[in-house]
Structure formats: structure tokens, C-alpha cells
N, C-alpha and C positions, 0 to 999 in steps of 0.2 A: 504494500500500500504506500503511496506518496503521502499520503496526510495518516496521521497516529491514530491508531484503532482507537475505539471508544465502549466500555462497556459498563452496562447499568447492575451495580449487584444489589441484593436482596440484602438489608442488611436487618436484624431482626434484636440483634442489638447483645446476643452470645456471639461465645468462642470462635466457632465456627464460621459464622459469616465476616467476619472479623478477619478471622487469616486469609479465608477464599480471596477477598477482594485486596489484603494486602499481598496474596502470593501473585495475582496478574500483574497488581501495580507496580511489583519490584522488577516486571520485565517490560516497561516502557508503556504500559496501558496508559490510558485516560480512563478511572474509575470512578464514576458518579454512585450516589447510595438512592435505594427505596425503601420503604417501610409504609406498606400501607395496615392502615390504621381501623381494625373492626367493629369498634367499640369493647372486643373480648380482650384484649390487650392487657397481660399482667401491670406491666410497666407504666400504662397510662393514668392511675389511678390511686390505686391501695398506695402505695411508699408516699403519694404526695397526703393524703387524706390523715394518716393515721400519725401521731407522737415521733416525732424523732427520738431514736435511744442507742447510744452506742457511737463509736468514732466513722464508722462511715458515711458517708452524705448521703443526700438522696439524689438521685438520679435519672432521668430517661436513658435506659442501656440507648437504645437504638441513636439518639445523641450525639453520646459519649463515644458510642465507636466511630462516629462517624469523627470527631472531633481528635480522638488519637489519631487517626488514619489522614486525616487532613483531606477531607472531601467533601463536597456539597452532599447534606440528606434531602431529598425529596418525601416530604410529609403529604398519602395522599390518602381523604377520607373517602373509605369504601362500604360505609354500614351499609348503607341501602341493599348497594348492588350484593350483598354478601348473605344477606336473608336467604336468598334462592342456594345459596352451597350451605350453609345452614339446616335448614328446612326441608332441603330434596337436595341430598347429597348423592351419586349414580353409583358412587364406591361404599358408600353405607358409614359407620361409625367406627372408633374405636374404641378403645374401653370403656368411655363417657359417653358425651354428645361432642366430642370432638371427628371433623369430617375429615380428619386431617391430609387424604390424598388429594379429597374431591380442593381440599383449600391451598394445597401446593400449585395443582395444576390454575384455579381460578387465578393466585399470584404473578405465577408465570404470563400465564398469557395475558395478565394488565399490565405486566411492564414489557411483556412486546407489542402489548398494544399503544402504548404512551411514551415508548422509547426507539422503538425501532419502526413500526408503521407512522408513527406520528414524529412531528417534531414538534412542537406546542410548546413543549417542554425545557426545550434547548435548541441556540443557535445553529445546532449541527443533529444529525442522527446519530444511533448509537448504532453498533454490528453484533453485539453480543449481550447475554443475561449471565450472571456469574450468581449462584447458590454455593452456599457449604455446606450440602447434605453430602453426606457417608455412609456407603454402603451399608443398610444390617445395623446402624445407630438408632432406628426408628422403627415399631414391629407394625405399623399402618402404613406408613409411607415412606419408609427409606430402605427400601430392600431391593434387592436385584432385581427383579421384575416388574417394580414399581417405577424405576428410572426411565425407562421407554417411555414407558405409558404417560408420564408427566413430560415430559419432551413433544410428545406427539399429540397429546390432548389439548395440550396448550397454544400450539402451533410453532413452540417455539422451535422446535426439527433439535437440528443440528448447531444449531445456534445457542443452546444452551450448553454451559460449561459450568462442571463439576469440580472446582481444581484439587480440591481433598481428595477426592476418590479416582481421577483422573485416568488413572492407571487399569483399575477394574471395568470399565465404559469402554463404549467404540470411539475410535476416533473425533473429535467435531470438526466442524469448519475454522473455530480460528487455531487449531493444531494445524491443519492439514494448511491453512493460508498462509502460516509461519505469525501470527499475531502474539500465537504464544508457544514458548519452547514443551513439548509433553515431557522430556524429562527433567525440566525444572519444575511438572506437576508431581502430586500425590498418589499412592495407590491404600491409603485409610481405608478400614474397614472394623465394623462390629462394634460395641459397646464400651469398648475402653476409650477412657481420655486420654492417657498416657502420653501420646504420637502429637496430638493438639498442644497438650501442654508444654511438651518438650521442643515442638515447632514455634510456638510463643514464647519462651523464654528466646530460643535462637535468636528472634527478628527483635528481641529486646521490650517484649511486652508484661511489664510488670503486675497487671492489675487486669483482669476480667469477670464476668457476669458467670455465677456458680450455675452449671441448670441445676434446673427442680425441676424436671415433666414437662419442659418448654416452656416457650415464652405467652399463652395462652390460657385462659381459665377454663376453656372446656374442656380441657384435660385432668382437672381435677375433679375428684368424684362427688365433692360437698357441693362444689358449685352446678355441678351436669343436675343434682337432685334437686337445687332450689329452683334450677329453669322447668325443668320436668314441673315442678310442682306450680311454679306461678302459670302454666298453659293450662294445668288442670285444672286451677281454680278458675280461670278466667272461659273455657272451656274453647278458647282456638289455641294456633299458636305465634301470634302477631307479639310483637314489644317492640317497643320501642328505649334510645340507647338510657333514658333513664331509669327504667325497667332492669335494662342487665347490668347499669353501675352500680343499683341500691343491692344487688342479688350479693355484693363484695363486700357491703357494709354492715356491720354488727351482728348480732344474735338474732336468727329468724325461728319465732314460733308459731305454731297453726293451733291454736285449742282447738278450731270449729273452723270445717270449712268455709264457710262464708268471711270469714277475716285473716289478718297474719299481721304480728309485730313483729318489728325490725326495732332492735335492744342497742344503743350503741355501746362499747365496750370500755371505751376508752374516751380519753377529752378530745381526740382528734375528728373520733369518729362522730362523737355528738354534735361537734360544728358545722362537720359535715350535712349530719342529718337534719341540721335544724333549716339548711337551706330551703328541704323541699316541707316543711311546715305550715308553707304558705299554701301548698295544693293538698295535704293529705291532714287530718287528725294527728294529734301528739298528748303525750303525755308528759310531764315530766315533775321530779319531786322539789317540795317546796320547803317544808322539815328538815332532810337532811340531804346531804350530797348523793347525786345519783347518775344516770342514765337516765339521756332524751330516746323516747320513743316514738317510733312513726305506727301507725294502724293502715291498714292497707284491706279496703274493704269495704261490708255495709254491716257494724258492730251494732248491738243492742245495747240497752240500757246496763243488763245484766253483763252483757260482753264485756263491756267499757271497768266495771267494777275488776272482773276477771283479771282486767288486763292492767288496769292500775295496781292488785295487787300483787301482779310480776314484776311491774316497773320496780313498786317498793322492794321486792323480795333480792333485785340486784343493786338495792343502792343501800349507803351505811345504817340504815335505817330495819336491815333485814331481820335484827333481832329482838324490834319493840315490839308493842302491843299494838301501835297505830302512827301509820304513816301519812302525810300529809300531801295528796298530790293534786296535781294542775292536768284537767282535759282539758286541752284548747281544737277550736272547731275553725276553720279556714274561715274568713269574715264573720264568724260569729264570738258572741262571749264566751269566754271558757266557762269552766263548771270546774271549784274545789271540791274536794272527796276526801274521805279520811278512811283510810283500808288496812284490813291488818297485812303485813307481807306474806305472801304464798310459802310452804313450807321446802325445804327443795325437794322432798319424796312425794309429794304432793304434783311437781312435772311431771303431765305423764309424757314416757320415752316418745310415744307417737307424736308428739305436742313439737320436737324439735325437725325442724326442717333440712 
């Protein structure tokens, strides 16, 4: 090529996509980052919401990499369009409500749709998508036979590059065009980090994002059961992105189907909660330090009692005879109550969501 190839990586804000785009970029690439943004996004949310504790700061991984790496991130919001791989996934689930092939493949082909078909984006095109998936790292979506199928589903062919696993894959096009050297690629495989870690100390990378089960909430089993449950209660399966940010906030209980309280935990979270107090019912104690409570529902008289005396039962108040709490009703007046706190064997186990 006369002008310096160009390529867009995935950057998700781990290990992985982190080396993939500095291993191109150390062979003369132009490396631009994406991260589109689901609303399920671990990173965009809980660390901002909740108490700082501890010497680490907080952060957006996806950011941060992009900021050690020294490259422009493209922040682009895809909730909408992301319902439909949500919802009618063609590859099904994984151990949750995580789609996670059906969501690789959708990935892929929006950043060859917005980087390589389009140019919108940037004064120039790009020639290639660069991921850091590795063989057999992922038992949904990163397995041998899963690599085809996201290359070709996506549209991206040949034009997607693996550079971790590099070695185990056919050929692509910027091997075969000299864009990028294959044996200055990887041939990674399986579930150890070891090869990553040892590859990021090399390049002199002091500091990275730990996984936990990816960068995604739908891959955890507490959050897949409080979506499962907000559909059932609601009896479709539509939400909207406030629906699945409060699903990350505080303690959810269900006494009765017809209701559900969201418990904050902490002082981080209550602030948080108290933002949406203006659209939903709340509780919160007046006697002694507690948790703000959100009600999510159509609560009775009787409900309302039930559930002031859980709010009491989680604030310091838990071991008097009568606590003193505040219903507040969205443009209405609230309503003082005095409740005894709930006993904690008195939860019952189905009550927790």
C-alpha cells in the first residue's frame, strides 16, 4: 500500500483487546478504538455509582486502554439496535441471558459497517477490524468453530484479524497484503492468562483490567434472574436503558408479585436511587440512618406497611420496637408511618430476586 493501512479495533477495555491493537500498532498500523456501548456494560455504571474504597481509582477500562495505547476511542450508543440480539438471539444463550456469539458477530459487523463501508467517521477508510479473542478463552463464543462463523456472519470475511490467536486461523487479507507481518502474530489458545500476561509485561504494560466473566452483566447469573424477573412481572419483554441500570442497583425484593423494592446498600447507591424518586415511590427512614428505597409497581396500603418495615429492618434502626419512616409518592405528599423492622427469618428466601 502507498498510504499506511488503517485499522479499527474492538476495544472493550480488558487485557486482551488491549495487546491485539497494540500488537498491529507496533508494526506501523494506524489503530483507531471502538466500544460500543449496550446499556449492559459492566464498566459504565456500578464503579461510578457506588462509594469509593481502596487505593485504586475509578475508571472506564475501555478509556483507559484507549489512553495507554495512545489512540482515538470511538464511543458509539447501540441500545436500541441491540434489543433484536438480545431478545432473538439465532445462536441462543449462554449460561445466562448472555447472546454472546449472536453479540460478537452484531459488533463486528457495526464496525465494518461504520468503518470500513462508511466513512462518517473518519477523514479516511479503514481496511481492517482487529478483536482479541482467543481460541477456546470463551465456551459461547471463542472456540474454533465459532471464528468462521463471526467473520462471515458479520460480513467482515477476511478482513477481520485475530492477532492473539493469529496462528491457529486461516490466513486474512492484511497477512496475505503484507499490512501485517503473521509471524510477528500470536498463536494463544485456551483459558490460561499466563501468554497475555507475560506479553504485557514485555510491551511494558504495568497495570490492566482483572476479568471477572467479561466485561458484561449478562453474564452474571444474579443479574440474567432480575431481567428474567422484571419481563415476568411486566408480562413482555421491552425495557428500557433505565430498567437495566436500576436491575445493578441495590437489594431487589419481590414479597408479591404485583410490586418489587430496590434496597440501596450503600451511600453511593442511595444517591443514586434517589435520582429516579421523582418517577417511582420511595421510602426512606427518618428515626435513624438507613436505606432509600425505590417501589416498583402498583403497592397497596398493606404493601406499602410490608415494605417500610424492610426498609426499617436494613437500617440502624433494625433492632427497636418502632421505626420511623417516610412514603413519598411522585407529586404527591408523602405519608409518615411508624413500623416495627421485619425480623431477618421473617424474609422469605423467594422474596429475594
Amino acid at each position: 500500500m502507498s498510504e499506511q493501512p488503517r485499522a479499527v479495533a474492538l476495544i472493550s477495555g480488558g487485557l486482551d483487546s488491549m495487546l491485539a491493537a497494540r500488537v498491529v500498532m507496533d508494526q506501523g498500523v494506524h489503530v483507531e478504538g471502538v466500544n460500543f456501548f449496550t446499556g449492559f456494560c459492566v464498566e459504565g455504571h456500578t464503579h461510578a455509582i457506588r462509594e469509593h474504597k481502596g487505593p485504586k481509582p475509578k475508571r472506564n477500562n475501555a478509556l483507559w486502554v484507549a489512553e495507554q495505547l495512545g489512540i482515538p476511542l470511538h464511543l458509539i450508543d447501540v441500545i436500541e439496535e441491540y434489543k433484536d440480539v438480545l431478545l432473538n438471539p439465532k445462536h441462543g444463550y449462554g449460561a445466562n441471558m448472555n447472546p454472546c456469539l449472536d453479540c460478537k458477530i452484531f459488533m463486528v459487523k457495526k464496525a465494518r459497517e461504520l468503518f470500513i463501508e462508511s466513512s462518517f467517521l473518519s477523514d479516511h477508510g479503514f481496511d481492517f477490524i482487529i478483536t482479541g479473542e482467543v481460541v477456546g478463552q470463551r465456551p459461547k463464543s471463542q472456540r474454533k468453530w465459532t471464528m468462521p462463523v463471526i467473520a462471515s456472519e458479520s460480513g467482515a470475511n477476511d478482513r477481520l484479524l485475530r492477532p492473539l490467536s493469529a496462528h491457529n486461523l486461516p490466513e486474512t487479507l492484511p497477512e496475505r497484503e503484507g499490512w501485517v507481518q503473521r509471524d510477528k502474530l500470536f498463536g494463544f489458545s485456551g483459558r490460561d492468562r499466563k501468554p497475555q500476561i507475560a506479553l504485557a509485561k514485555s510491551l511494558g504494560f504495568e497495570d490492566w483490567a482483572q476479568p471477572a466473566g467479561g466485561c458484561c452483566f449478562l453474564t452474571d447469573a444474579n443479574y440474567s434472574n432480575k431481567l428474567v424477573d422484571l419481563w415476568k412481572s411486566r408480562g413482555n419483554r421491552e425495557y428500557e436503558l433505565d430498567d437495566i441500570i436500576l436491575l445493578k442497583v441495590g437489594r431487589h425484593l419481590r414479597p408479591a408479585p404485583h410490586f418489587k423494592l430496590i434496597i440501596g446498600r450503600e451511600q453511593g447507591e442511595n444517591e443514586y436511587l434517589r435520582g429516579y424518586a421523582y418517577a417511582l415511590p420511595s421510602i426512606e427512614c427518618l428515626s435513624h440512618i438507613g436505606p432509600l428505597c425505590l417501589i416498583d409497581g402498583d403497592p397497596s396500603d398493606a404493601d406499602l406497611e410490608l415494605a417500610a418495615a424492610l426498609v426499617a429492618r436494613y437500617s440502624q434502626g433494625r433492632d427497636v420496637e418502632s421505626v420511623t419512616v417516610e412514603v413519598r409518592f411522585p407529586n404527591k405528599t408523602g405519608r409518615v408511618i411508624h413500623v416495627r423492622p421485619v425480623a431477618a427469618e421473617d424474609i422469605a428466601a423467594d422474596w429475594w430476586v
